[in-house]
N, C-alpha and C positions, 0 to 999 in steps of 0.2 A: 504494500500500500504506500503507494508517494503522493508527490503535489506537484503542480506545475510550478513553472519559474515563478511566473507570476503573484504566487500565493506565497513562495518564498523570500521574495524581495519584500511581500509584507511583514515580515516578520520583524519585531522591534530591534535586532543589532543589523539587518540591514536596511533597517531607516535610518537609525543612526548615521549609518556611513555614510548619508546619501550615494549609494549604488544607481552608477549610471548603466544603462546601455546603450553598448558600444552597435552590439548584433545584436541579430536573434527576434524571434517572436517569441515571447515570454507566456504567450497563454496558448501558446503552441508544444513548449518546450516542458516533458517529465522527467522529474527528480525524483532519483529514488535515497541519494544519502547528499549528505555537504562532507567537505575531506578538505585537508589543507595539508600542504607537503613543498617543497620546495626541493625535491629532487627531481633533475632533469631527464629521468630515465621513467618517470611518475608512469605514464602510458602502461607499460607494460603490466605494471602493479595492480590496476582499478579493474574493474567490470562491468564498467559503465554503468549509467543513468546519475551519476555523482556531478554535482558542484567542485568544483576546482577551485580553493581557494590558494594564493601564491601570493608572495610580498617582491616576486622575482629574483629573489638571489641566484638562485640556480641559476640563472641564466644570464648573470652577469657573466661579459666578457666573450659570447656566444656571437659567433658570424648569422648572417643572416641567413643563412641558408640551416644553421643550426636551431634558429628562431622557427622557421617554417616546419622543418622536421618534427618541433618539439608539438607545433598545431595538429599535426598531422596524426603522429602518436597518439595524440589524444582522442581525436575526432574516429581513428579505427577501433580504440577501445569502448566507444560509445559513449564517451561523459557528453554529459548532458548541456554544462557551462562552464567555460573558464574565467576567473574573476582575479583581476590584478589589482593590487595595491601599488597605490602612486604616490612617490615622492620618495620611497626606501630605496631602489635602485632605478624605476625611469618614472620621470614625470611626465610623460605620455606613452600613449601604446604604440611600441614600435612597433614600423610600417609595415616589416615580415610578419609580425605576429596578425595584425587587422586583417592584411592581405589572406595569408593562408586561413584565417576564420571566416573570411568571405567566401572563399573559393571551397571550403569545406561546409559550410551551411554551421557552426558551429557558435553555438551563442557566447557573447564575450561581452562580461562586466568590468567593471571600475569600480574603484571605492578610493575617491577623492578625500574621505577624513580616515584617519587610522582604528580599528575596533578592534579588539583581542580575538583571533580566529575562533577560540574554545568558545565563545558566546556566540556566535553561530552555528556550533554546529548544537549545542546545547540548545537554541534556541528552534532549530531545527528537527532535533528528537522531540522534545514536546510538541512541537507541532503532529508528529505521526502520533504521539500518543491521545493527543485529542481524539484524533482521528479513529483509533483503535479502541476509544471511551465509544462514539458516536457510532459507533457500526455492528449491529448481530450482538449474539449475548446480551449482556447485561446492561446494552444501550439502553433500553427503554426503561431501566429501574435508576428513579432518581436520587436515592441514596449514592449508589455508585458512580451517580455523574457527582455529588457531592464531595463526595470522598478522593477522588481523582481531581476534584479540582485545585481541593486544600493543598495535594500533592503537588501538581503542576506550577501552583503559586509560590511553592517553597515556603510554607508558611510554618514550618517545623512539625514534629514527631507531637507533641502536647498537642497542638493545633486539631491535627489531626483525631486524637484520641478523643476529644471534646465537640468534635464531628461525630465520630461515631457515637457519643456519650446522648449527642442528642436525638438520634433518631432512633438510637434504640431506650432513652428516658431509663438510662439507670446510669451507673458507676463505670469505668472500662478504664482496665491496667492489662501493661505486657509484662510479661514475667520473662525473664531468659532459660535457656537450656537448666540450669542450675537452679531454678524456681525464685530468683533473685528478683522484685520486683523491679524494671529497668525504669519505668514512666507510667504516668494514669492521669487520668482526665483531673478537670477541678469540681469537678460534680465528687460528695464526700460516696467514699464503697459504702454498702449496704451487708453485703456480706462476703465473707470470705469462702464461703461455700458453695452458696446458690450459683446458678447462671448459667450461659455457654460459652464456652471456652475451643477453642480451636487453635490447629497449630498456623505457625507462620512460619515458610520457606523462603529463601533467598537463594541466589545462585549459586553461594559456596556452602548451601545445607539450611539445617535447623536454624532459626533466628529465635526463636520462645516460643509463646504460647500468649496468645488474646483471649482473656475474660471481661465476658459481660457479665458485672454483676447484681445480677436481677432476677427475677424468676423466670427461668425456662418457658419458651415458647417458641413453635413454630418459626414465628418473626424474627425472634430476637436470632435465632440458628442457623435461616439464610443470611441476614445480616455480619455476621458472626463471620461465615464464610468468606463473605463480599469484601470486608472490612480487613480479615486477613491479608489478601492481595494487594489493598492498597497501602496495609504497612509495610509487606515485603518491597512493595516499589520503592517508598519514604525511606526507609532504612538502606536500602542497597542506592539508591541513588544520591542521599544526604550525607551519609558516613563513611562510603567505603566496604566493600567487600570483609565481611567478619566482622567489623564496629559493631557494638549493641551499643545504643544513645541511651544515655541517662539523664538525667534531670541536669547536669551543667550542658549537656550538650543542646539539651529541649531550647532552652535558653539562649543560650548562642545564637540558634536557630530561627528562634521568634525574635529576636532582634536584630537579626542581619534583614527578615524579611518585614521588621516593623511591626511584628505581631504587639511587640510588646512595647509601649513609648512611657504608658502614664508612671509617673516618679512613682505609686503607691504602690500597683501593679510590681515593678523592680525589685522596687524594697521588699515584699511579698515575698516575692519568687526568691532574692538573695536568702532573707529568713529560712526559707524552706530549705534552703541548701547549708543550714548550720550559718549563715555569714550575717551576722544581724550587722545594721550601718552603725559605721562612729563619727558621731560628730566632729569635723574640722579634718577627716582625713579626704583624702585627695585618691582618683581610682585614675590609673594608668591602664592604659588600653593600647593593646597590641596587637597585629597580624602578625605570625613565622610561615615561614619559606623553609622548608626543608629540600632537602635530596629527592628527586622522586624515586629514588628506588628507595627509601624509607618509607614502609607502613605508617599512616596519619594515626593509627591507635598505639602505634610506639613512638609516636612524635608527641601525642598528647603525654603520655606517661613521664614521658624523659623532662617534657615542657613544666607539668606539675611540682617535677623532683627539684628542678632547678630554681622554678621562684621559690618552694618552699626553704630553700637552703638560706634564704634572708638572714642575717646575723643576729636581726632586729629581735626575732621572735615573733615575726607577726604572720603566720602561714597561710594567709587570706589569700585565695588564688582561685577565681574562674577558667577553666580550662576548655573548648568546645572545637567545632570544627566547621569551618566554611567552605563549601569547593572546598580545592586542593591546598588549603590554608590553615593553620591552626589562630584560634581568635582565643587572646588571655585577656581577661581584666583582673588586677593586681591590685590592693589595696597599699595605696604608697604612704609619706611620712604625711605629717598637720602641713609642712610648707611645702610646697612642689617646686622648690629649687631647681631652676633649669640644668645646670651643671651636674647638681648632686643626682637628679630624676635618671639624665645620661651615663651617670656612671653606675649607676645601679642597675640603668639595663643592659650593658654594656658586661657587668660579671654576672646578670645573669644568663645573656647571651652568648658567654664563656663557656658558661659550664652548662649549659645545652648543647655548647656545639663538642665539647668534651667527653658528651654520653652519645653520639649521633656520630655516624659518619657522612663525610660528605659537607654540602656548605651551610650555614645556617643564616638568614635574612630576617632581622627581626627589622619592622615596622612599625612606629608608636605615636600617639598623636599628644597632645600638649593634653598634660592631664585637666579631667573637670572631679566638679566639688560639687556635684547634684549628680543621683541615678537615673534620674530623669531624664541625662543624658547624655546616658549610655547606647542607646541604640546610633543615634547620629555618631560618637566617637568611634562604633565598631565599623559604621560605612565609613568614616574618613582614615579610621586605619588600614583596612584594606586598600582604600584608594592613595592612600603613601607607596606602601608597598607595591601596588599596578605601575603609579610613575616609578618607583626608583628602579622595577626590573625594569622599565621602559627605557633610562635614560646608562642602562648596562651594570646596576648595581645586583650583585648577588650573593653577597655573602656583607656580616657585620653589622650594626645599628645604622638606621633611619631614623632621625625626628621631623615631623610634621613640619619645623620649622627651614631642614635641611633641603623642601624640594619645594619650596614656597615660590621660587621661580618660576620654576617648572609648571606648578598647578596655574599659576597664573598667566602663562604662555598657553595652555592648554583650555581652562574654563574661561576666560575672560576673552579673548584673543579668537575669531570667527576663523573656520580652519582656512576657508579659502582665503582671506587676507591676509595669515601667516604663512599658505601653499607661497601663495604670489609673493609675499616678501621675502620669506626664506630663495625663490630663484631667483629672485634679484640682487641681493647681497653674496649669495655661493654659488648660483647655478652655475656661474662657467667654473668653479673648482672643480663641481662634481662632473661636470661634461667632459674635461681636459683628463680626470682622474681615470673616466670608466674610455676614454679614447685610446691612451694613450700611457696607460698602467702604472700613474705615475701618484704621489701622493699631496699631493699640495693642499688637502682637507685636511690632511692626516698633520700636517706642519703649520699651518696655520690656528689648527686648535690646540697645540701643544705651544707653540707660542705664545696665545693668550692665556694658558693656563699656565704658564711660567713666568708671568709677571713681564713681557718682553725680558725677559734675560736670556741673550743671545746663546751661554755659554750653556745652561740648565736644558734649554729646548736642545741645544745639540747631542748634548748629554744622551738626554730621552729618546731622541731619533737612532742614536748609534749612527750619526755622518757629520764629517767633520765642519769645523765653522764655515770653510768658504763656499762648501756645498750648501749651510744651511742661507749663508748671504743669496746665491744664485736664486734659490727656490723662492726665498723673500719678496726679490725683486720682479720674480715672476707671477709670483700671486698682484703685489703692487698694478705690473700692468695687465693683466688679466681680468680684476676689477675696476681698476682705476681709482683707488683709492692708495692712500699713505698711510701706513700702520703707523707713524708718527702721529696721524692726529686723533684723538679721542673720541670725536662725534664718530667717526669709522669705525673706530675700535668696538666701540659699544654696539652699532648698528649689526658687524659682523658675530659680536660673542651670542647678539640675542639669535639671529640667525642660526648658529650653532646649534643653539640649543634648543629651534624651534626645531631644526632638521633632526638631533638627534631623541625631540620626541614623538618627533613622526614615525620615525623608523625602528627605533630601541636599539638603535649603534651605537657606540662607541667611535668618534673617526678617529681614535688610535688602533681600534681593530676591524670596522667593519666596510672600509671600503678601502678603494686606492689600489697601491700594489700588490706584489705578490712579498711571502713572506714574511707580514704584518708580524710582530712578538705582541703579544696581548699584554694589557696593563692589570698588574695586582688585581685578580675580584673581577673583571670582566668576561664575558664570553666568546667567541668566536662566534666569526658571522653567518656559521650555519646553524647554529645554535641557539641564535639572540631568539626566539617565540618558544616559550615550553609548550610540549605539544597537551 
């Protein structure tokens, strides 16, 4: 069961991007998945009826006759659309690649603002799953369109249980394999014996067990069933393969999706988890970034072990999970000293990444002094963490304050008036760099970032000073501007950094020559987007 193109460009991450087309009839055109990959040899791989999402790297540095072949590959495996992102390696669709989608009938987008691929393809699965709520089966029982909704909106495991709490007007808790009770509705149990109870399967096995608890009937037993399925879905697609969600994670959960805003409600919920509030202390609030070959339920573990190690004595620590993220909130001192707040996450980000292998990226927002608002802190800490992988950071401490640039380059700043500015202050670096393999991105940002110090930036390049004079002078007339004078300088650094939030490069590693040594903490440029 797919959708046409056309019902996939309505999809909310690609309005977002405002998604042009280039080709194609779009209500002609079926989709059977969305995929993003950046391998040149991609063709081979697929089975057609897929979205092709590509930022073009792959295909940096490719003749044009390597341009057409890569159309071609595509269009005999039968994908469906190919969709480029503009401004990471070409700011328009080169002429091989349009040409050979004309001449193959092969639909071809654009995405003029930059979107995280993984929310389209996310946003793409729930579309078929609407689809597979609304068709045969248990389409026509409105419970299970309820319940699939809750689901779909990511409104959390509680959310959910309080759903089914209502349609079936009693009590309902999950218990895990071990009879452990995981989460339950906010409806109080009635009893601990009566009800129906069912099991609940996931893709790696057993998940628990769902009681209703209430008196037995008919109702409650289809229900029971129905209700089962859509916490296997909540749970296998909220936590992670094997995760059982408990009540820090319920939480998490209802505040990433907003479930939960009102300060009484918070405070409630914190209560219930043993953490009643204290007056005058301050809650620090984080995203991590682990490895992805580290399990999220041993990221949570490792994450709990490490704030609890506080010297303070104050073991206060929310632990939960978002997507591919772990979300803390930490109970800090009475004054939220900027300095001291950094250096305390700083060793706790030590010794998390001390228990973990791999790299650790923690992301923190300016601490607040109301629970009330905590939901807003847990979106703008994730949204730290989005920019600083964006702008190539992946391992070490973020403060909210650290990419304040950035966010304001990004929200404030209309994309197509920083598309159109960023080519005007670098476009001919990046034209001369991908021509003619040469780095003159790659030297001009390592010379603003070294203060003009001629000797520092030569240093960093690994080429000697009269090479780095030549390159200087080359950029100079290439722009036509004087790195002598400051109006420049500033025009070029913001440019920079518009370009390297468009793209999530690094231009010490992700464009230019061959060769590139990557800087401390950075990625490689096939690399830069986790899949």
């Amino acid at each position: 069961m797919g959708a046409t193109l056309a019902e996939v460009l309505a999809l909310p991450s690609f309005r977002a991007a405002n998604t042009e087309v280039v080709h194609g009839d779009v209500e002609r055109v079926q989709v059977r998945w969305v995929h993003s990959s950046e391998v040149f040899e991609m063709g081979a791989l697929l089975a057609g009826g897929e979205v092709l999402l590509t930022t073009g790297l792959g295909l940096h540095g490719r003749t044009a006759d390597h341009l057409a072949a890569y159309v071609d590959q595509l269009a005999d495996a039968g994908v469906a659309a190919l969709a480029l992102e503009l401004g990471r390696t070409f700011f328009a669709v080169p002429e091989p690649i349009l040409a050979a989608a004309r001449r193959r009938d092969l639909a071809l987008l654009t995405f003029p603002t930059m979107v995280p691929f993984e929310r389209m393809v996310e946003d793409f699965h729930e579309l078929l799953v609407r689809r597979r709520v609304a068709s045969g089966g248990d389409a026509g029982d409105a419970g299970w369109r309820a319940l699939t909704q809750v689901v779909i909106e990511g409104r959390g495991l509680r959310a959910l249980l309080d759903e089914v709490s209502r349609l079936a007007g009693c009590a309902v808790e999950l218990r895990d394999p071990d009879g452990q009770t995981v989460e339950r509705s906010r409806i109080a149990s009635v009893s601990a014996d009566a009800g129906a109870s069912t099991p609940v399967r996931g893709p790696s096995g057993p998940v628990g067990t769902l009681r209703l608890l209430g008196e037995e009937s008919p109702d409650r037993l289809r229900l029971a069933e129905v209700a089962a399925h859509a916490v296997a879905l909540e749970v296998g697609r909220g936590s992670g393969a094997g995760h059982r969600p408990g009540p820090a994670q319920s939480l998490v959960s209802d505040l990433v999706a907003g479930a939960v805003v009102s300060r009484a409600d918070v405070l409630h919920r914190l209560a219930a988890l043993g953490w009643p509030p204290q007056e005058g202390r301050h809650l620090v609030v984080a995203a991590v970034e682990v490895d992805a070959a580290v399990p999220l339920s041993d990221a949570v573990a490792a994450t709990e072990a490490a704030f609890h190690e506080e010297e303070r004595g104050d073991p206060a620590v929310l632990v939960g999970i978002s997507g591919g993220h772990v979300v803390v909130v930490h109970r800090g001192g009475r004054r939220p000293v900027p300095a001291q707040v950094r250096d305390e996450l700083e060793a706790a980000r030590d010794r998390l990444a001390a228990r973990l292998p791999g790299r650790v990226l923690l992301a923190a927002t300016t601490p607040v002094a109301d629970a009330g608002d905590l939901a807003a802190a847990v979106g703008r800490a994730r949204q730290v963490l989005r920019t600083a992988r964006r702008y190539g950071r992946r391992d070490g401490v973020v403060m909210e304050r650290d990419v304040a640039a950035h966010r304001l380059v990004t929200s404030a700043v209309d994309p197509a008036v920083m598309r159109a500015f960023v080519r005007e202050q670098v476009g001919p670096l990046v034209d001369h760099d991908r021509e003619h393999r040469s780095e003159l991105l790659r030297t001009l940002d390592a010379y603003l970032s070294c203060s003009l110090s001629k000797a520092r930036t030569a240093e960093l390049l690994g080429i000697r000073r009269q090479s780095l004079y030549d390159r200087l002078a080359r950029i100079e007339r290439l722009l036509g501007v004087s790195l002598d004078e400051p109006d420049h300088r500033t025009g070029l650094g913001i440019a920079l950094l518009g370009w390297r939030m468009r793209t999530g490069l690094d231009p010490q590693v992700g464009f230019g020559g061959e060769g590139l040594t990557p800087r401390a903490g950075t990625p490689s440029s096939s690399s830069s987007r986790r899949p």
